[in-house]
N, C-alpha and C positions, 0 to 999 in steps of 0.2 A: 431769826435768820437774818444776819448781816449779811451785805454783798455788793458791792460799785460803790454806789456814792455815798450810801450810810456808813459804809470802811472809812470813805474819806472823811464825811464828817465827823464822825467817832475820834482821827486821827487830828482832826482840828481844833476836837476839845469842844465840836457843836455838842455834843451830850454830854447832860450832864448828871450824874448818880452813877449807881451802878447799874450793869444791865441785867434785863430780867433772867430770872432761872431759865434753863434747859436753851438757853442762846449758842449759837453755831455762827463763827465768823468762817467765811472763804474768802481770802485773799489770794491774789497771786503776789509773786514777792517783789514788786512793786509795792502794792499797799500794807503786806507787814512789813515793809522797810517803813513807810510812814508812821505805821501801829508804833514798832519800837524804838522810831529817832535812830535808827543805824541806814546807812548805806544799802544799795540792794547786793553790791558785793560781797558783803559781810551779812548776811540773810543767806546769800547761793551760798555759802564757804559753811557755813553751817547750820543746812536745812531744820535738821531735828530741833538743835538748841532753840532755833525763833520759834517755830511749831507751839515748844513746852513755855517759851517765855510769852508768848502770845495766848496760849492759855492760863496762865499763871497769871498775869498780867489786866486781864480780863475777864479773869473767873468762868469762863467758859468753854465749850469744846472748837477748837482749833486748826480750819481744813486750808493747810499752805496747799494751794495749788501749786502745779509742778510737773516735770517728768516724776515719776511714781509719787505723787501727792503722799499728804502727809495727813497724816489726822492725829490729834492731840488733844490729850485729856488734862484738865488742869493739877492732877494728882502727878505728872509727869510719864503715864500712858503713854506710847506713839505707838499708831500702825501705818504701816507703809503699802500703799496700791502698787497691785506689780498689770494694772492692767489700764489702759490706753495707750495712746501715740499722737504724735504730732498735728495730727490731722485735728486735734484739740485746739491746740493755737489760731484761731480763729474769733474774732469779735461773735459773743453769741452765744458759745458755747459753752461759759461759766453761765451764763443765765442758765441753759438747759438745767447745771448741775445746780443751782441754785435752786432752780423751781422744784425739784427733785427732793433733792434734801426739805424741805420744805413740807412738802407732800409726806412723807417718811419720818419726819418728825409730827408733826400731828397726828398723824393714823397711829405712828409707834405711838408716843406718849397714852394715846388712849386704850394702847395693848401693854401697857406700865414697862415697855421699853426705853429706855435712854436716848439722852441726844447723840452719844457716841456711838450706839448702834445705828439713829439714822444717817447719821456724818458717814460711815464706814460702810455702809450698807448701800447709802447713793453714789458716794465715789469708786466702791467696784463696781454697780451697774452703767455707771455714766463712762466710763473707762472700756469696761466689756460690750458697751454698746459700740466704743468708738473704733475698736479692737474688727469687729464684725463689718462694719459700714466700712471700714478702710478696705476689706478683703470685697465687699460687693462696689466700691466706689472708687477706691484707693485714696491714701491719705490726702491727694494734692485735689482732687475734687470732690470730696466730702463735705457737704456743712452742715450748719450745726443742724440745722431744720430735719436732715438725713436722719441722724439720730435716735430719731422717733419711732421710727418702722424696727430698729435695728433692737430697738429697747424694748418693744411687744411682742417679738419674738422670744425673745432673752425670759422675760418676765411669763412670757406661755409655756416656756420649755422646764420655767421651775415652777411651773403649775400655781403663777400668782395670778 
């Protein structure tokens, strides 16, 4: 599980091999503009393609953060989150989805689930969480710490 500064060192060439199996890069597209030596305008103008070329690229599964985030398998895969809001935009709150993903990749892999199931599995809970807390907080005073309550509901009501 790449995310902040390991993106950046990654994109600096500080690592060096390839990265281990079952690895999950989150960037926003800021840092796969880094990842792939293109502009971030040309990352927004064609989400999916960085997504597949950042998986491709890296061998690994591929979550561009975003309005409906993206998730991308290095076979050229993509699934599209139809759930968060702005109230995401907040220093903070890719941690959240980091630490998530994170959590969902270990507990998955030891249920012989994929990294793409936990990339796609914590980006709709992290979104659906954000989705909830915007309507108990609204998006302009939600942060990310919010989250939390919003995400143990969520996770009670599908009885995890």
């Amino acid at each position: 599980m790449l995310d902040a500064d390991a993106l950046n060192a990654l994109a600096a060439g500080k690592y060096r091999g390839d990265l281990p199996a079952n690895t999950i890069l989150t960037p926003h597209p800021g840092e796969a503009a880094r990842l792939l030596g293109l502009p971030v305008p040309e990352v927004q103008a064609d989400r999916e393609g960085a997504a597949v070329s950042l998986a491709e690229k890296y061998h690994c599964v591929a979550v561009l953060k975003g309005h409906h985030t993206l998730v991308a398998a290095p076979g050229g895969t993509v699934w599209r989150n139809e759930t968060g809001n702005a109230g995401l935009a907040k220093g903070g709150s890719g941690d959240i989805l980091a630490g998530l993903t994170a959590g969902l990749l270990a507990a998955g892999l030891k249920q012989g689930r994929t990294p793409e199931d936990a990339a796609v599995c914590a980006v709709w809970l992290h979104g659906a969480a954000a989705d909830r807390c915007a309507k108990r907080r609204s998006m302009t005073a939600m942060l990310p710490g919010d989250l939390f309550e919003d995400l143990g509901w969520i996770l009670g009501e599908l009885g995890r």
